[in-house]
C-alpha positions as CSV (number, residue, x, y, z in Angstrom):
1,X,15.5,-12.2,23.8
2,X,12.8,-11.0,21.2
3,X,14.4,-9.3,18.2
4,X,11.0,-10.1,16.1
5,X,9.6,-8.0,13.3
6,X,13.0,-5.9,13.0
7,X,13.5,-6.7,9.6
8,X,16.8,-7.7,10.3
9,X,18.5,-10.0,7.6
10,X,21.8,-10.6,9.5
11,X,23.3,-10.6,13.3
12,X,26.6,-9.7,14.1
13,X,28.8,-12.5,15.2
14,X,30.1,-11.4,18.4
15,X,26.0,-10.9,19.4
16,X,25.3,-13.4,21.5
17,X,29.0,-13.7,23.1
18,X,27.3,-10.8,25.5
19,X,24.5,-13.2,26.4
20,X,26.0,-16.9,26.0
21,X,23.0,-18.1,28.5
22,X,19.9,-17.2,27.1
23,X,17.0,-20.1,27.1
24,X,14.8,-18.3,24.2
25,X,16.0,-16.6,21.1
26,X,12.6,-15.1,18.7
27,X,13.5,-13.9,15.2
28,X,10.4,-14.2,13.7
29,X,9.3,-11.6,10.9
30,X,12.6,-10.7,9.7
31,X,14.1,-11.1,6.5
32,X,16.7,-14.1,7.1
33,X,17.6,-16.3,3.9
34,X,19.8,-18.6,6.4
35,X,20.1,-18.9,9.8
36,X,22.5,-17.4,11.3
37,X,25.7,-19.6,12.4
38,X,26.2,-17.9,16.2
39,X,22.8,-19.4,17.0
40,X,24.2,-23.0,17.4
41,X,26.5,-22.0,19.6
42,X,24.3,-21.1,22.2
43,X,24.2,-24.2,24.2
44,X,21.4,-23.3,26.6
45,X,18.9,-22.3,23.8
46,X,15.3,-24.8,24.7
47,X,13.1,-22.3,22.7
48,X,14.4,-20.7,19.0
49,X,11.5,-19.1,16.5
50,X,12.2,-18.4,12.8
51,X,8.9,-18.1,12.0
52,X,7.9,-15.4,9.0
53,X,11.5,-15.3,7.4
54,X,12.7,-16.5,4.0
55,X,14.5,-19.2,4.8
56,X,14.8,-22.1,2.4
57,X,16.7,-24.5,4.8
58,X,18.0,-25.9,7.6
59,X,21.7,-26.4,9.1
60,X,21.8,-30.0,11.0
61,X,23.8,-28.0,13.7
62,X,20.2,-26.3,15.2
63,X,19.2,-30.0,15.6
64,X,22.9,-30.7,17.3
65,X,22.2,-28.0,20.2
66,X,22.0,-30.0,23.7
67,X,18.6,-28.4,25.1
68,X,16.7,-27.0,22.6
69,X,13.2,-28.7,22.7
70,X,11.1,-26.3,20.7
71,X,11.7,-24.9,17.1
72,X,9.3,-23.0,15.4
73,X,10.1,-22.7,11.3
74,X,6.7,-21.6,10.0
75,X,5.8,-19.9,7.2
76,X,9.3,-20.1,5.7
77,X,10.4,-21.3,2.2
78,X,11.7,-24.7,3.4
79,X,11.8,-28.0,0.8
80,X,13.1,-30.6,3.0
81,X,14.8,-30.8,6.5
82,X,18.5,-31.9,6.6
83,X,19.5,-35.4,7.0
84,X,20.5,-36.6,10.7
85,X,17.6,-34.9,12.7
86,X,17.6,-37.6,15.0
87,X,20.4,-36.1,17.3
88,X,17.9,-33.7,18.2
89,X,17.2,-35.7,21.4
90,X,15.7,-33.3,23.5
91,X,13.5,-31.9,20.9
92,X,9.6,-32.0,21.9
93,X,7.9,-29.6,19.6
94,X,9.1,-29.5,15.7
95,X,6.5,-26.9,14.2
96,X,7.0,-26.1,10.3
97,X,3.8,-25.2,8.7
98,X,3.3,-23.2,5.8
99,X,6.3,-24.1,4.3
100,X,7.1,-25.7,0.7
101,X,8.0,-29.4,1.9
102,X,6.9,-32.3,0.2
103,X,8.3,-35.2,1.8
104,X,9.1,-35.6,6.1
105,X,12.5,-38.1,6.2
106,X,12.2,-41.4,8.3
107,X,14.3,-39.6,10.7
108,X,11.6,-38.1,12.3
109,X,10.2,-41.1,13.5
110,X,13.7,-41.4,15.4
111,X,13.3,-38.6,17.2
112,X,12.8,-39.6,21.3
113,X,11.2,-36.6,23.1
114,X,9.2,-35.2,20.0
115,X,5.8,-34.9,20.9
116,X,4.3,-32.4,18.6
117,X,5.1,-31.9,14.6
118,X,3.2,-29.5,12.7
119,X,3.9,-29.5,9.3
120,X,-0.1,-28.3,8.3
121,X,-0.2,-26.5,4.7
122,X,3.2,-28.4,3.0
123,X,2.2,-29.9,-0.3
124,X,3.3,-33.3,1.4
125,X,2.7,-36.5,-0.4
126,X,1.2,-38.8,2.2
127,X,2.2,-41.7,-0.1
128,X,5.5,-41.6,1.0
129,X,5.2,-41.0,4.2
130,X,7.0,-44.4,5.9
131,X,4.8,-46.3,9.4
132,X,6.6,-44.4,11.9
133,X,6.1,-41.2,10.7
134,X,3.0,-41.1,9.2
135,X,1.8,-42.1,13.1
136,X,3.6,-39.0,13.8
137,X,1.7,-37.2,11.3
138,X,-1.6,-38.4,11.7
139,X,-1.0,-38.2,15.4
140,X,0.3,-34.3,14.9
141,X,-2.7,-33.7,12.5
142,X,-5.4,-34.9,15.0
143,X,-4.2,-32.7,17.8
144,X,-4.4,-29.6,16.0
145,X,-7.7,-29.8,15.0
146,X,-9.0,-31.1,18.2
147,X,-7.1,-27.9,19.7
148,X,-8.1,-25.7,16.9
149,X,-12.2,-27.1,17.6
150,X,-11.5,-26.6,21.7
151,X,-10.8,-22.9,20.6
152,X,-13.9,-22.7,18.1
153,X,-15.8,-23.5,20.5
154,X,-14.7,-21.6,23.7
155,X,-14.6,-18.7,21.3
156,X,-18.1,-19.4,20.1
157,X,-19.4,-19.9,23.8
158,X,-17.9,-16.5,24.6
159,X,-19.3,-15.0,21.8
160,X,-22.8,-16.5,22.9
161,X,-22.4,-15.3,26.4
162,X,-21.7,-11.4,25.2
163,X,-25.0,-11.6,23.2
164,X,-26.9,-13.3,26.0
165,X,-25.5,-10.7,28.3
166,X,-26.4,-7.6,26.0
167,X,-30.1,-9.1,25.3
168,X,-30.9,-8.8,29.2
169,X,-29.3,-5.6,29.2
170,X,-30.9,-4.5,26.2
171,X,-34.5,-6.3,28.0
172,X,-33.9,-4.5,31.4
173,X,-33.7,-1.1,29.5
174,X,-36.7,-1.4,27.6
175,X,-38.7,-2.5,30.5
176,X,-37.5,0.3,32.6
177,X,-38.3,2.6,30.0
178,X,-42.0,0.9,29.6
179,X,-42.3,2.0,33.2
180,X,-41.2,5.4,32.9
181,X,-43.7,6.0,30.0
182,X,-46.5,4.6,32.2
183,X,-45.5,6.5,35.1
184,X,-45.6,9.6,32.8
185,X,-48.5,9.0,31.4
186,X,-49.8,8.3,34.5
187,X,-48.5,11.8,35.7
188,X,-50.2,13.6,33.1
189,X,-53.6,12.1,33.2
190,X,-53.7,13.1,37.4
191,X,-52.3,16.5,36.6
192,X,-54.8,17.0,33.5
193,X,-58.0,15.3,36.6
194,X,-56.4,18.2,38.7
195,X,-56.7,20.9,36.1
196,X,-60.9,20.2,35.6
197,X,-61.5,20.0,39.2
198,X,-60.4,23.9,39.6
């Protein structure tokens, strides 16, 4: 269900009841200070988004939901994440840049299936950051920028290709009209022989 960029600040309670078996639930670019409670009770969420929302925390029962392995929180006012994120067992993709955090909890190291955590542009004091999770983040960090270069460049060999493309078009066309010219010039100079010899 995409309900994203409806401004919406709350959701009536007896919402979801109508659709207690949806996989993927997208709220991003609302205006929601907390996060709903009905969301936790959908137990066959995998994919929630609360991106682009004013939320300033998180309740521990998102990370409590039995299949939900991607949560995207970016861009939000969040300080820290709540203590006992580990149940989130099935969790594989944690993504909370562009928020206001400035420390990630040991906790995050605990987490089993979590294979991507972005938590790009937090004022995060990599001091702090204990073994286990700083692998996380240093892993986390690394893959992003080599994804973020992979798309620089494809973008930048597209790019090339278009200009490439539009100099041998650009090429062709002025050597087609370099032969027309000749040809009319050629056309004049027998029609102006053709005038003196009557």
């Amino acid at each position: 269900i995409n309900f994203r960029g409806n401004l919406l600040s709350v959701i009536r309670d007896d919402l979801f009841t109508f659709v207690p078996s949806i996989t993927s639930l997208n709220l991003s670019l609302n205006a929601f200070s907390v996060v709903p409670g009905t969301i936790s009770q959908l137990s066959s969420l995998t994919r929630l988004v609360l991106s682009d929302n004013q939320l300033s925390s998180l309740p521990i029962d998102l990370f409590a939901m039995p299949k939900l392995a991607e949560l995207y929180v970016e861009r939000n006012y969040l300080r820290d994440l709540p203590k006992g994120i580990s149940v989130a067992l099935n969790m594989t993709k944690l993504m909370l840049a562009g928020n206001q955090l400035t420390y990630i909890p040991e906790e995050v190291a605990e987490m089993p299936s979590l294979k991507m955590f972005d938590v790009r542009d937090n004022p995060i004091n990599e001091s702090d950051l204990n073994v286990g999770v700083r692998k996380i983040y240093d892993s986390t960090v690394l893959h992003v920028s080599k994804t973020s270069r992979r798309g620089l460049v494809s973008r930048a060999l597209t790019v090339r290709k278009l200009v490439e493309e539009n100099r041998e078009r650009q090429l062709r066309l002025f050597a087609e009209q370099e032969k027309a010219a000749k040809r009319a010039e050629k056309e004049e100079r027998l029609a102006a022989s053709a005038k003196k010899k009557k």
